[in-house]
Each structure stands twice: as structure tokens, then as C-alpha cells.
Biotite code that builds the C-alpha atoms (Angstrom):
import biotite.structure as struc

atoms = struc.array([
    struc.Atom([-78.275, 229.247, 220.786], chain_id="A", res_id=1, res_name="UNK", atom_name="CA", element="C"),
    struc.Atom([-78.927, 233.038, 219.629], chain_id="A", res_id=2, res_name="UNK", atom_name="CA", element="C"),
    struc.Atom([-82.548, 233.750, 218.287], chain_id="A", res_id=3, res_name="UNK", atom_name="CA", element="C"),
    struc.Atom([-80.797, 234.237, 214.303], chain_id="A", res_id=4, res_name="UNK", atom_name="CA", element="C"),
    struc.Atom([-79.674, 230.632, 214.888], chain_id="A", res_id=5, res_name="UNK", atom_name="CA", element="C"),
    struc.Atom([-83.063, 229.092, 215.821], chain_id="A", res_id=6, res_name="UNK", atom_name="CA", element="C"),
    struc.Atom([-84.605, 231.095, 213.232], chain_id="A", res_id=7, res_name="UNK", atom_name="CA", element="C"),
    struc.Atom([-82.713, 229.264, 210.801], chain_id="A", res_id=8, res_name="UNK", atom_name="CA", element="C"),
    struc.Atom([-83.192, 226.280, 212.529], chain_id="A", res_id=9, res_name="UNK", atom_name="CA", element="C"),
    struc.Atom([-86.775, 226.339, 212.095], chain_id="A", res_id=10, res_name="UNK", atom_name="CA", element="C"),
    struc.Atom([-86.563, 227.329, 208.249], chain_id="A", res_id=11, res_name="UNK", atom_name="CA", element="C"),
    struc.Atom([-84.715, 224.263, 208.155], chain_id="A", res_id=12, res_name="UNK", atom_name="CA", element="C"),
    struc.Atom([-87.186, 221.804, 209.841], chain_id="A", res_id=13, res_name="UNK", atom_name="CA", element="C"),
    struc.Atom([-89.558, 223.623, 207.581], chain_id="A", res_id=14, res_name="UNK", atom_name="CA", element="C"),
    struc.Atom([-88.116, 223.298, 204.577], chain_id="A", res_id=15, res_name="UNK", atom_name="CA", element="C"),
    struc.Atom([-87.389, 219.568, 205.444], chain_id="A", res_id=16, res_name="UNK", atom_name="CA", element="C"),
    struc.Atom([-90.891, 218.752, 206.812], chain_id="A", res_id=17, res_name="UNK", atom_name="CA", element="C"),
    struc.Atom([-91.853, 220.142, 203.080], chain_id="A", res_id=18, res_name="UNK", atom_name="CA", element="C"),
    struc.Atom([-89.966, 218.342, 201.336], chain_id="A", res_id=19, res_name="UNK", atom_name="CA", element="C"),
    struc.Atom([-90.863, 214.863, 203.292], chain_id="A", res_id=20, res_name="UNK", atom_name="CA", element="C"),
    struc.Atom([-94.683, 215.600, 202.150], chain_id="A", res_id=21, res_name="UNK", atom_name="CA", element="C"),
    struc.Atom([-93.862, 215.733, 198.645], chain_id="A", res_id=22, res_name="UNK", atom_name="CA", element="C"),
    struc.Atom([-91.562, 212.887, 198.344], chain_id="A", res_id=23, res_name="UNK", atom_name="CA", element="C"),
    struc.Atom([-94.446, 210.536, 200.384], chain_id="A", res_id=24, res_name="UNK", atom_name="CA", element="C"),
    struc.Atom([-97.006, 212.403, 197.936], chain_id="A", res_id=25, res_name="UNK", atom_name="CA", element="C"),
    struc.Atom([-95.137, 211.103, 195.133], chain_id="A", res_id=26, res_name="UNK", atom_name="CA", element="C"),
    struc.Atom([-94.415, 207.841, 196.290], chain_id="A", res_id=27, res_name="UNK", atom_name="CA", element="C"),
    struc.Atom([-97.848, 206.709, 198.029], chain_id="A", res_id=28, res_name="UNK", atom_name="CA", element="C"),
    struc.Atom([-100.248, 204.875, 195.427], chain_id="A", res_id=29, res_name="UNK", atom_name="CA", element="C"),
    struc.Atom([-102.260, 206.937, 193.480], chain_id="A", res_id=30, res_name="UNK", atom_name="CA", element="C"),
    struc.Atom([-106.343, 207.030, 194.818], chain_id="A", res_id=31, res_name="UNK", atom_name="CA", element="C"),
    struc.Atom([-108.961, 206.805, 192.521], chain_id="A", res_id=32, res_name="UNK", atom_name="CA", element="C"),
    struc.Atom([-111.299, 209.821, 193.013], chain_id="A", res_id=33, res_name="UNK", atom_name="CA", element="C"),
    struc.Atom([-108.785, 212.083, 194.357], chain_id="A", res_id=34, res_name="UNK", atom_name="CA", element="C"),
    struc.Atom([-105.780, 211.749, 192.188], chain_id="A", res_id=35, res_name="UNK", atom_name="CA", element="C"),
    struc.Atom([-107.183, 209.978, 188.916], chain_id="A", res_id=36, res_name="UNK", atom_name="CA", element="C"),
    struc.Atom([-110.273, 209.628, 187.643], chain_id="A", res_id=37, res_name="UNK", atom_name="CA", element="C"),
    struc.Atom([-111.352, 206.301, 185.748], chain_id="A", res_id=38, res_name="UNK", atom_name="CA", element="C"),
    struc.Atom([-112.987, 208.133, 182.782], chain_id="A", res_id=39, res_name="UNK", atom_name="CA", element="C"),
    struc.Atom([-116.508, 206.868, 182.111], chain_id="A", res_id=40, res_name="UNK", atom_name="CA", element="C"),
    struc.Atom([-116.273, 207.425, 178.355], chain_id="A", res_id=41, res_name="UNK", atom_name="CA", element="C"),
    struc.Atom([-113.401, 205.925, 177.900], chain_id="A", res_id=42, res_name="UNK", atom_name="CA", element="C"),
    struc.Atom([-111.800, 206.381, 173.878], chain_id="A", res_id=43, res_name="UNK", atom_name="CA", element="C"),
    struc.Atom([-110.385, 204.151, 171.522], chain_id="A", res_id=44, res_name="UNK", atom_name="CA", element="C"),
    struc.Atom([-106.274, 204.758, 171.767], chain_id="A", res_id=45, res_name="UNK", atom_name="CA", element="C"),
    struc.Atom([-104.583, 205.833, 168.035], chain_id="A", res_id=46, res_name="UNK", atom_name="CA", element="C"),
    struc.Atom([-101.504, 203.692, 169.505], chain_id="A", res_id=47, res_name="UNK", atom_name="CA", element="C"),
    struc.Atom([-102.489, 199.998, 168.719], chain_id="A", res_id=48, res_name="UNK", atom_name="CA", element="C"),
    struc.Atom([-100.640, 197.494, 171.117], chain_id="A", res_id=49, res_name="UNK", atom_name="CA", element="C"),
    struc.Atom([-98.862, 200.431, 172.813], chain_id="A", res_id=50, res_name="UNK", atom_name="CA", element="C"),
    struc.Atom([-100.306, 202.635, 175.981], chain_id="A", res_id=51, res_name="UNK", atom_name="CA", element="C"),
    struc.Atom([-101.347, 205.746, 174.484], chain_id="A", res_id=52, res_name="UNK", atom_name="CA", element="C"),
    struc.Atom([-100.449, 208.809, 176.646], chain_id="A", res_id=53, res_name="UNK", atom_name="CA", element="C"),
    struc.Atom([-101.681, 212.004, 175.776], chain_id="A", res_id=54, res_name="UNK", atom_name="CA", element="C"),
    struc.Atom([-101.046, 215.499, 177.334], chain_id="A", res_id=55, res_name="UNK", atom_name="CA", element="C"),
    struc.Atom([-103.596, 217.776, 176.605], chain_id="A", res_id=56, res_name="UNK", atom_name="CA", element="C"),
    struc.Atom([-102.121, 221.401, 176.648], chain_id="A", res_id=57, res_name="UNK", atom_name="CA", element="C"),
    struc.Atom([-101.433, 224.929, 175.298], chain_id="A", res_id=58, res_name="UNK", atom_name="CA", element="C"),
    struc.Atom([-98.387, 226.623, 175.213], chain_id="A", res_id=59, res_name="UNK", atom_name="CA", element="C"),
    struc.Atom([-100.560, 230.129, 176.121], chain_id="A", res_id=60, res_name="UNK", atom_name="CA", element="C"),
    struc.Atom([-101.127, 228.286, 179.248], chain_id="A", res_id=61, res_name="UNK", atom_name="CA", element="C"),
    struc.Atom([-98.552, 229.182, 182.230], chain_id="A", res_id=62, res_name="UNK", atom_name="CA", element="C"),
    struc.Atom([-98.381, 225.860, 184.185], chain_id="A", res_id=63, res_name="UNK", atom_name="CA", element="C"),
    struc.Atom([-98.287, 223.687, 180.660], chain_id="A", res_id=64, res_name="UNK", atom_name="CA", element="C"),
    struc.Atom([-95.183, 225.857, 180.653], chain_id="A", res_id=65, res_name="UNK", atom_name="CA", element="C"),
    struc.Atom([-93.982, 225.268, 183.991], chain_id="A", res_id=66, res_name="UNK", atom_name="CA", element="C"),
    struc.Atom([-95.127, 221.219, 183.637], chain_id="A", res_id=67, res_name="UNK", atom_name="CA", element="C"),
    struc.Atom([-92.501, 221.095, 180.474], chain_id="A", res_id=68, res_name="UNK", atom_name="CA", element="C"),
    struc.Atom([-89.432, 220.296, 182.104], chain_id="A", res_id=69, res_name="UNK", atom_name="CA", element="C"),
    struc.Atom([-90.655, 217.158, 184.393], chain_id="A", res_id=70, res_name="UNK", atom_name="CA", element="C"),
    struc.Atom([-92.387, 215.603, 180.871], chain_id="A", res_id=71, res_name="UNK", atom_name="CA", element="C"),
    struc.Atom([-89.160, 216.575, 179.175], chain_id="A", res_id=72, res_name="UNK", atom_name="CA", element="C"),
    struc.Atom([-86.921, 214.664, 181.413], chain_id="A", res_id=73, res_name="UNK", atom_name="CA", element="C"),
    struc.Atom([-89.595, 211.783, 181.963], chain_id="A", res_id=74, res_name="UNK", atom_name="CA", element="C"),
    struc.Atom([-89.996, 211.262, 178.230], chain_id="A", res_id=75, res_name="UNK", atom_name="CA", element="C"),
    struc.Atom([-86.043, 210.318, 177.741], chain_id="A", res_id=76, res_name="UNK", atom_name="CA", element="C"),
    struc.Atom([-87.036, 207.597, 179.728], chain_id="A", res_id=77, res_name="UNK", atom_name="CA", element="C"),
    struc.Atom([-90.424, 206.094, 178.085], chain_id="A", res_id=78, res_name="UNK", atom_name="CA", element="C"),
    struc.Atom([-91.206, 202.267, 178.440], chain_id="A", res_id=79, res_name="UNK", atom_name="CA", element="C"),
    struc.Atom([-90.985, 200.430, 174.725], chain_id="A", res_id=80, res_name="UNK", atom_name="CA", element="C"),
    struc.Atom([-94.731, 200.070, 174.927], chain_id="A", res_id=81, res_name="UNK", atom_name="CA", element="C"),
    struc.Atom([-95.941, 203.255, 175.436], chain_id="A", res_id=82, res_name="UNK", atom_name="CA", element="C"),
    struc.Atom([-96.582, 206.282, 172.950], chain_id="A", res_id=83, res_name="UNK", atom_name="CA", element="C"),
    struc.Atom([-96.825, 209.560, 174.391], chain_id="A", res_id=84, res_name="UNK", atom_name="CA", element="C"),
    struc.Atom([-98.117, 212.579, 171.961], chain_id="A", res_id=85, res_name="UNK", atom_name="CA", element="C"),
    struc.Atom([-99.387, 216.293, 172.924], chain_id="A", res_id=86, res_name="UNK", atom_name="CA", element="C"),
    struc.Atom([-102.689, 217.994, 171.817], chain_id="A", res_id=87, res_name="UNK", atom_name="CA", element="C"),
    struc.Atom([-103.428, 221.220, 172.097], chain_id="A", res_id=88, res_name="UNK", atom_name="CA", element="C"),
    struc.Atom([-106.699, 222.890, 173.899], chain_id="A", res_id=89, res_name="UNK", atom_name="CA", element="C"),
    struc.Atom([-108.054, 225.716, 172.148], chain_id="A", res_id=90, res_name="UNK", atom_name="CA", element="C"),
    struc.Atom([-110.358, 227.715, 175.241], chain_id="A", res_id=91, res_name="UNK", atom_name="CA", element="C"),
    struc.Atom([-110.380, 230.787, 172.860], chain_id="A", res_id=92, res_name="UNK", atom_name="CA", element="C"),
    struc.Atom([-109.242, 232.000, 169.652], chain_id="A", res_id=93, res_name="UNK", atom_name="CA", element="C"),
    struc.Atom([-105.805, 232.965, 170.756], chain_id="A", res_id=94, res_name="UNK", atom_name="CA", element="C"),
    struc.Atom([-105.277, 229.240, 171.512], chain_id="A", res_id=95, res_name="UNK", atom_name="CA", element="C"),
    struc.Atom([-106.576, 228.215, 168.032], chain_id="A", res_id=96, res_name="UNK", atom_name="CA", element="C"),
    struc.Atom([-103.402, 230.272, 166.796], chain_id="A", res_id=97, res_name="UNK", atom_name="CA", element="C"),
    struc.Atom([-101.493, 228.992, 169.345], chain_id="A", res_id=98, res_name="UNK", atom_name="CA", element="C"),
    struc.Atom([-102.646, 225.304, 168.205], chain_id="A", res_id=99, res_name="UNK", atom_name="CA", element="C"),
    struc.Atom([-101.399, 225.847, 164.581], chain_id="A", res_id=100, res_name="UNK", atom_name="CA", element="C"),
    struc.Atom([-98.157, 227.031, 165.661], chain_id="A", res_id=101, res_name="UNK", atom_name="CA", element="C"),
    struc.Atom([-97.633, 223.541, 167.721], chain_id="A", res_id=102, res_name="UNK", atom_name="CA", element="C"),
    struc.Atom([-98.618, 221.516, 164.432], chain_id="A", res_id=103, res_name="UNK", atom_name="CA", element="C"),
    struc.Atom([-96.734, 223.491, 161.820], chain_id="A", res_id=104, res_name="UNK", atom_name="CA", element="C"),
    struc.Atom([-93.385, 222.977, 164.387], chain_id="A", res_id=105, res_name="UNK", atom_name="CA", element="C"),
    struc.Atom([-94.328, 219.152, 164.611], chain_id="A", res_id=106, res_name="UNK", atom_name="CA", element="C"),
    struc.Atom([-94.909, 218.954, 160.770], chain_id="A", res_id=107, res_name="UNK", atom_name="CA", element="C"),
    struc.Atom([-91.984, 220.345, 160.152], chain_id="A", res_id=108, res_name="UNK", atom_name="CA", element="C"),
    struc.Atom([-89.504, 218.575, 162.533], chain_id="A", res_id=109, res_name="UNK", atom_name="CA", element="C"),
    struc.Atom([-89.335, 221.209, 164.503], chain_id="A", res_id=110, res_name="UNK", atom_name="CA", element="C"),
    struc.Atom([-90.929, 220.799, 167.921], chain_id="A", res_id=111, res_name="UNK", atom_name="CA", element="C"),
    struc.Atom([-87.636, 220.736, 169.498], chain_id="A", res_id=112, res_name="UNK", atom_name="CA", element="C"),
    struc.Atom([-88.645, 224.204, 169.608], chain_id="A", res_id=113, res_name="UNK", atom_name="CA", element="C"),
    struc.Atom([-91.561, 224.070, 172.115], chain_id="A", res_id=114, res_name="UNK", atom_name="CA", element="C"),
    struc.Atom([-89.592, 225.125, 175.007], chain_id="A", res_id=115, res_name="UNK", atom_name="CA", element="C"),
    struc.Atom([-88.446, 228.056, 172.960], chain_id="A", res_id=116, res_name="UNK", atom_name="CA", element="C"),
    struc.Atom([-91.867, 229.058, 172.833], chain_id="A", res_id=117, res_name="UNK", atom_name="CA", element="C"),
    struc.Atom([-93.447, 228.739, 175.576], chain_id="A", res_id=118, res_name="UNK", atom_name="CA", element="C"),
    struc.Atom([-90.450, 230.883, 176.272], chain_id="A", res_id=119, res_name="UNK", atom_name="CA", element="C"),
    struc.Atom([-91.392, 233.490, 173.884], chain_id="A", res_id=120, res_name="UNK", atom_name="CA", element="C"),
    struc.Atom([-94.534, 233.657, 175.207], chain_id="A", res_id=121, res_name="UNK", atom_name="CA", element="C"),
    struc.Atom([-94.639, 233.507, 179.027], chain_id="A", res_id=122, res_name="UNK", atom_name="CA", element="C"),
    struc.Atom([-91.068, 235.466, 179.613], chain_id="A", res_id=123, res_name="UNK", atom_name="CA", element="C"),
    struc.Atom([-90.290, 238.074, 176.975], chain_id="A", res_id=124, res_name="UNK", atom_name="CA", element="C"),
    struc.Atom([-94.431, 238.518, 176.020], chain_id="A", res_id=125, res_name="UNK", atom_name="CA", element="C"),
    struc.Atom([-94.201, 237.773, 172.987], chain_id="A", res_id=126, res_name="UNK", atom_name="CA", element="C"),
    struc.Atom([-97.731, 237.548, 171.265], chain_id="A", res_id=127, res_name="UNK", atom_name="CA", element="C"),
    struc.Atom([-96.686, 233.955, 168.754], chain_id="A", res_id=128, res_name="UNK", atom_name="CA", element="C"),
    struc.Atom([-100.761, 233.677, 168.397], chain_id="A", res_id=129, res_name="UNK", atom_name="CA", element="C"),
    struc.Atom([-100.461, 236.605, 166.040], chain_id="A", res_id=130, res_name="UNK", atom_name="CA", element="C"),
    struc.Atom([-99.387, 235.419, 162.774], chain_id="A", res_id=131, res_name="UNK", atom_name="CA", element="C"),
    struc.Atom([-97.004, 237.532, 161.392], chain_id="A", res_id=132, res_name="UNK", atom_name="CA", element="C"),
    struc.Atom([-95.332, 237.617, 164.854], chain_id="A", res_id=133, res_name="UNK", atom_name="CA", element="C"),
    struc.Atom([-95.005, 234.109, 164.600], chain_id="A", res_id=134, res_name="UNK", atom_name="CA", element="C"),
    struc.Atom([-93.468, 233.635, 161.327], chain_id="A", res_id=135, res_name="UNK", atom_name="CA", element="C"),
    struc.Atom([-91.149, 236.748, 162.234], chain_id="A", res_id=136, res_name="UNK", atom_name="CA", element="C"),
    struc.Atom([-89.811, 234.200, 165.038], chain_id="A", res_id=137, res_name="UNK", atom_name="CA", element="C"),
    struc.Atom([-89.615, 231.167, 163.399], chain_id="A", res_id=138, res_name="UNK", atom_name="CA", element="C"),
    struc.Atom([-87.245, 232.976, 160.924], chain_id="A", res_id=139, res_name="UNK", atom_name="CA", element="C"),
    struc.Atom([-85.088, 234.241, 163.833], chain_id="A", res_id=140, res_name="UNK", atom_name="CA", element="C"),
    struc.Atom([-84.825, 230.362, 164.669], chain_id="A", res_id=141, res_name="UNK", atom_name="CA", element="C"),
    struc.Atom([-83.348, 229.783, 161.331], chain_id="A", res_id=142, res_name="UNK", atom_name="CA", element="C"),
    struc.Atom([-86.902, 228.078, 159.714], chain_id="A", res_id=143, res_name="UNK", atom_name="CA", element="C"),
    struc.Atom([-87.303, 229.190, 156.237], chain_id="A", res_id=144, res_name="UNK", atom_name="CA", element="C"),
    struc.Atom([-90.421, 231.852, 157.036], chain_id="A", res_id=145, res_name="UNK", atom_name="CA", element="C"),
    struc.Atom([-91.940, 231.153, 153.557], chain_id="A", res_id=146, res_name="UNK", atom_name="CA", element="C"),
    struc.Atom([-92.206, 227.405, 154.316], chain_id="A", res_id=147, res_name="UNK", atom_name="CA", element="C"),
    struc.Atom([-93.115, 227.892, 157.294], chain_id="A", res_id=148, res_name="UNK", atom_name="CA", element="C"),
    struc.Atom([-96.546, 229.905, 156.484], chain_id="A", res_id=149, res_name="UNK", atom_name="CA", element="C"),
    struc.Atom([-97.188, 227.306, 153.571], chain_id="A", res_id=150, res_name="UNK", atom_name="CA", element="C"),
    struc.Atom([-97.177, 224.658, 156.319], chain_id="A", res_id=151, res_name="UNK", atom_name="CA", element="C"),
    struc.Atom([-99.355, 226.954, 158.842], chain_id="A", res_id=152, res_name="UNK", atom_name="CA", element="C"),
    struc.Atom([-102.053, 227.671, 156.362], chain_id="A", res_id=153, res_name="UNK", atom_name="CA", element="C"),
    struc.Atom([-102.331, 224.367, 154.481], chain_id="A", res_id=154, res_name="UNK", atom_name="CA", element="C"),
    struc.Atom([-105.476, 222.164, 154.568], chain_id="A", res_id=155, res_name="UNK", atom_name="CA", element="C"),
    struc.Atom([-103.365, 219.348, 156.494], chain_id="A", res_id=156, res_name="UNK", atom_name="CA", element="C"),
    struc.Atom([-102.925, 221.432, 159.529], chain_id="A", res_id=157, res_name="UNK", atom_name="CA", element="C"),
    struc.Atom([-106.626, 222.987, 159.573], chain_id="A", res_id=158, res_name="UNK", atom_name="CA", element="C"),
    struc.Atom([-107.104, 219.049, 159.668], chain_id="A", res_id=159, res_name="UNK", atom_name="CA", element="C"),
    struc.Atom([-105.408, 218.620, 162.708], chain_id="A", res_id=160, res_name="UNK", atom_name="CA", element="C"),
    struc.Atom([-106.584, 221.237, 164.776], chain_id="A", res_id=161, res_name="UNK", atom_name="CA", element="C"),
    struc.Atom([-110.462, 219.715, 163.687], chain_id="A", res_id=162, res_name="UNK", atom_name="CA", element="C"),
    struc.Atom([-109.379, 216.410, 165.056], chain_id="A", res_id=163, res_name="UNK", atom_name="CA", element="C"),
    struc.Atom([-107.217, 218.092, 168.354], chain_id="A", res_id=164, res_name="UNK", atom_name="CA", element="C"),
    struc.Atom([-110.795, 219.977, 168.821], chain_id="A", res_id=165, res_name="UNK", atom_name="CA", element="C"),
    struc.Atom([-112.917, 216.760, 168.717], chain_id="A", res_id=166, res_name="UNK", atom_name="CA", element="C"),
    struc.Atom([-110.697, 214.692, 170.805], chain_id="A", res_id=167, res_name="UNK", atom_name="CA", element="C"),
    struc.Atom([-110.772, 217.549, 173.534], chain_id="A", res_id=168, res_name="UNK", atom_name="CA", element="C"),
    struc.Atom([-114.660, 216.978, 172.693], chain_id="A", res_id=169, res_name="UNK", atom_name="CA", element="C"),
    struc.Atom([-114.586, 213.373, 173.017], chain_id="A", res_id=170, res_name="UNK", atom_name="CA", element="C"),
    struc.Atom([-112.457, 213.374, 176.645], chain_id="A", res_id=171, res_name="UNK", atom_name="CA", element="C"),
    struc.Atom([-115.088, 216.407, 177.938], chain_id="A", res_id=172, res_name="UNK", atom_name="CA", element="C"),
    struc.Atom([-111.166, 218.147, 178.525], chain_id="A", res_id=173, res_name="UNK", atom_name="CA", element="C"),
    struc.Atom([-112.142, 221.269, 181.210], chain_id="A", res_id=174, res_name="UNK", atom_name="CA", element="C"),
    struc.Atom([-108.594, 222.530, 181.992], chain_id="A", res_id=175, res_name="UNK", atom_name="CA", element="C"),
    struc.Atom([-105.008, 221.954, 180.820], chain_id="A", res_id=176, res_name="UNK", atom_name="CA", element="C"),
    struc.Atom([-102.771, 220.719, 181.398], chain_id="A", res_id=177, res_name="UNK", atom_name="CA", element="C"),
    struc.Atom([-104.349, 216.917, 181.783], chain_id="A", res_id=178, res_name="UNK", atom_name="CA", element="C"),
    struc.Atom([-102.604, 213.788, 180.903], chain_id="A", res_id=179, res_name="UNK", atom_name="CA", element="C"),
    struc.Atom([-104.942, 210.907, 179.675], chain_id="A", res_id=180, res_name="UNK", atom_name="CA", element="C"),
    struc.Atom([-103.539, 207.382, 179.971], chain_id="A", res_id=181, res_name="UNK", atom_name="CA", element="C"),
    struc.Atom([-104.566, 204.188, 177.183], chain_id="A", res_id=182, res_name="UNK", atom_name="CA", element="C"),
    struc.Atom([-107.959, 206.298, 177.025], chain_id="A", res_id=183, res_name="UNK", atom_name="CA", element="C"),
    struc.Atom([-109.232, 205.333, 180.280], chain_id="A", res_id=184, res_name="UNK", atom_name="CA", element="C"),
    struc.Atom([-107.661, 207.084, 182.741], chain_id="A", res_id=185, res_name="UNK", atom_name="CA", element="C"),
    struc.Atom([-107.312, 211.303, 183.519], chain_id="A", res_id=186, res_name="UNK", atom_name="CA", element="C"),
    struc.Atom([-104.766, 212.888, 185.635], chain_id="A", res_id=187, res_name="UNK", atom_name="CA", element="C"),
    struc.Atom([-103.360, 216.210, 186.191], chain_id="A", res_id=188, res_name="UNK", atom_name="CA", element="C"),
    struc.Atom([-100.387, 218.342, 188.466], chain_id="A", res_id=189, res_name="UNK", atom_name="CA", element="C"),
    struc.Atom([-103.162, 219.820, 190.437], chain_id="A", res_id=190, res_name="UNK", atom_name="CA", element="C"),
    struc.Atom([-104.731, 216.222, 191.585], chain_id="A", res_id=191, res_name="UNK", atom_name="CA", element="C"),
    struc.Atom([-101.264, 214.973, 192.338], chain_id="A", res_id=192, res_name="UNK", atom_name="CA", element="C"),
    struc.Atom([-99.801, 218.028, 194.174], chain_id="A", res_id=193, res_name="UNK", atom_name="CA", element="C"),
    struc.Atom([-97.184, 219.389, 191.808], chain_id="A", res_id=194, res_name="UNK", atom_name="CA", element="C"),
    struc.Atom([-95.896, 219.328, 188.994], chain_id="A", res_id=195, res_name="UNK", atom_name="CA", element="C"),
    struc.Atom([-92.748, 217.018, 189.873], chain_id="A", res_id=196, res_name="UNK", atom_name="CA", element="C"),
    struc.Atom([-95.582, 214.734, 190.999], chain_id="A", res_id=197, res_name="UNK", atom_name="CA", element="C"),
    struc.Atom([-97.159, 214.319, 187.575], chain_id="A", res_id=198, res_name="UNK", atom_name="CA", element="C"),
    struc.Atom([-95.072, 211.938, 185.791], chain_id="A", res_id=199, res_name="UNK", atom_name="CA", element="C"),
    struc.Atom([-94.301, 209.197, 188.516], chain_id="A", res_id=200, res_name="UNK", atom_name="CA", element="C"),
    struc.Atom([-98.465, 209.279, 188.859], chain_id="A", res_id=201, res_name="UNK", atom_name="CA", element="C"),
    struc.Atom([-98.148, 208.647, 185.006], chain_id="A", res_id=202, res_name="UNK", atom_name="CA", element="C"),
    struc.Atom([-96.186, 205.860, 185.767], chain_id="A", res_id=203, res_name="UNK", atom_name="CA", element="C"),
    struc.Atom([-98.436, 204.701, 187.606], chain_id="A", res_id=204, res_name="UNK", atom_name="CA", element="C"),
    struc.Atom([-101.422, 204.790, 185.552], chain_id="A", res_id=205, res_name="UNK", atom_name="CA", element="C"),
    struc.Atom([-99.232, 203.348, 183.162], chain_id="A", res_id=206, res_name="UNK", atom_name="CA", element="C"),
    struc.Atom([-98.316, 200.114, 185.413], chain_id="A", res_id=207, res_name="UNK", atom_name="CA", element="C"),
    struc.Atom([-102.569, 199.845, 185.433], chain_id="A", res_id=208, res_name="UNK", atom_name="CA", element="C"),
    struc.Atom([-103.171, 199.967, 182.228], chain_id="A", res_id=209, res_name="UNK", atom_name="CA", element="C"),
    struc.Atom([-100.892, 197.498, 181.419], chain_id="A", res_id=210, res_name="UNK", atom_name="CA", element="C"),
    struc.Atom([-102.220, 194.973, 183.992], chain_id="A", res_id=211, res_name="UNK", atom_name="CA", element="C"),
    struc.Atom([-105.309, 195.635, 182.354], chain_id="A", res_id=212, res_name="UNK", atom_name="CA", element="C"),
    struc.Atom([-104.438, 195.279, 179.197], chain_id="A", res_id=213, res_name="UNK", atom_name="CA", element="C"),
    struc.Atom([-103.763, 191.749, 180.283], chain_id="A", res_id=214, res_name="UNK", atom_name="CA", element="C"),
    struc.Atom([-106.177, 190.823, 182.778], chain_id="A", res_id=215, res_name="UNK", atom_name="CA", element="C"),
])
């Protein structure tokens, strides 16, 4: 065998040795400590009877963006008795922006649109915690830009962000993204290994709460 072909070879067994990891590190049970943390203030859920997952996020942060795709495809799939919802972080005043540009999108039907821009923001640069940029882009998505700033600047969304910045409060949030589960339970791509990792760890947490719910 020439030296090219065990070269390859050995990218192979690599590449497969790789891959084994993160299928066993998706598939072994979660460890409390290391991969979850039971949350010792737990909250109250918003959900009633159903398991209340939340992602705390922001789309000015890179690996929210790059976590979007797994929760995408996971959500088509969500149990009867859970409800999942986002909130966003604000870190800084670019995220505050950033924060009423998620709400106006949701209160207007419109947060189909998140991939779109975290998009915007993280390929082409485009700088949607600026205001006017913003409502310059929702118009190029066909949203009526007039509406669109009522909805931004009214009292309901200012609301929203004071309640998204007290629940961050309340669950002592330090990065994003995190994923709380039924208020109890904290979990993240970083604890789990990747990002592909996340939502089968959801699961998971999901399975515990339930259990819970009716031990």
C-alpha cells in the first residue's frame, strides 16, 4: 500500500473514531454536574400542565446561530405536552436592539424570519441592532416598514423585553445559548459536546421532568 493510500486510510479511521465519540456522547445518559445542572432556584413554568422549554438566546450571538438548525429540525417533532418558546439575553445594548427585533417578528407572525436574520447578521454583517437598518430589512422581506416600527416601539414590546430581562434575572442566565427544561433543569451545546448533541439531551431532560411531574 503506497504512503498516499495509508494517509487516507488514517483520515478515515480518524474521521470514523470521531464520529463514534459523538454518536456514544449523544446517546449515553446525561450526568448531573457535568452535562445538566439541577437548578437550585428552580421557577414557576408559564406552560401549565405542559413541560416548559425555554432557549435562552440572541441572534447577535454566533453559536445561537449555528445551534438554529438542530432546534429547527427538533421542534417539527415536539411531544404534545411540551411548550418550547425563545427569550432573548440582552449582555449589552446592542442585544437590547437585537431583543426588540425578535419580539416585533414574533408579534407580528413573522418569526419565520429568524433564520433570515441571524443570516443578516453573522454572514453579510449586517448591523439589524441599528434601527433604521432594521426596518430597511424588514421592508426588503415584504413587512410593511411603517407597521413594523409601530410594533417595535410600542409599550407592549418594551413590556416584553422587561419580563425577557427578569426571567434571565430569575434563572442567574451567564451565557447563551442555554436551554432550561419545566424550570428545573439547565443545559447547554457546550456541556453536551455539540451542538447536534443539544436536543436529544433535551429529550432527555424532558423524559425527567415528566417522571417527575408524576412521581
Amino acid at each position: 500500500m503506497s504512503i498516499p493510500q495509508l494517509r487516507f486510510l488514517a483520515r478515515g479511521l480518524i474521521a470514523l473514531f470521531a464520529f463514534a465519540l459523538c454518536a456514544g456522547a449523544a446517546s449515553a445518559a446525561l450526568v448531573e454536574g457535568k452535562n445538566y445542572e439541577r437548578l437550585s432556584n428552580p421557577q414557576p413554568v408559564e406552560t401549565g400542565k405542559k413541560i416548559e422549554v425555554i432557549e435562552f438566546f440572541s441572534y447577535g450571538c454566533p453559536h445561537c446561530a449555528a445551534l438554529e438548525p438542530f432546534l429547527d429540525t427538533w421542534l417539527e417533532k415536539l411531544p404534545p405536552d411540551v411548550a418550547f418558546r425563545r427569550v432573548p439575553v440582552m449582555f449589552h445594548s446592542d442585544w437590547v436592539q437585537l431583543a426588540k427585533v425578535y419580539y416585533t417578528l414574533d408579534a407580528m407572525g413573522q418569526v419565520k424570519l429568524s433564520p433570515d436574520v441571524f443570516k443578516a447578521i453573522h454572514e453579510t454583517g449586517t448591523r439589524l441592532s441599528d434601527k433604521k437598518t432594521f426596518l430597511d430589512w424588514a421592508a426588503s422581506k415584504g413587512l410593511d416598514r411603517k407597521k413594523v416600527e409601530e410594533v417595535f416601539d410600542s409599550f407592549a414590546i418594551d413590556g416584553r423585553i422587561k419580563r425577557a430581562m427578569q426571567l434571565a434575572q430569575e434563572y442567574r442566565i451567564q451565557s447563551v445559548p442555554s436551554v432550561i427544561v419545566d424550570g428545573k433543569f439547565i443545559t447547554s451545546s457546550d456541556r453536551v459536546g455539540t451542538h447536534a448533541n443539544l436536543p436529544p439531551a433535551i429529550d432527555e431532560l424532558i423524559a425527567k421532568a415528566r417522571a417527575e411531574r408524576k412521581s
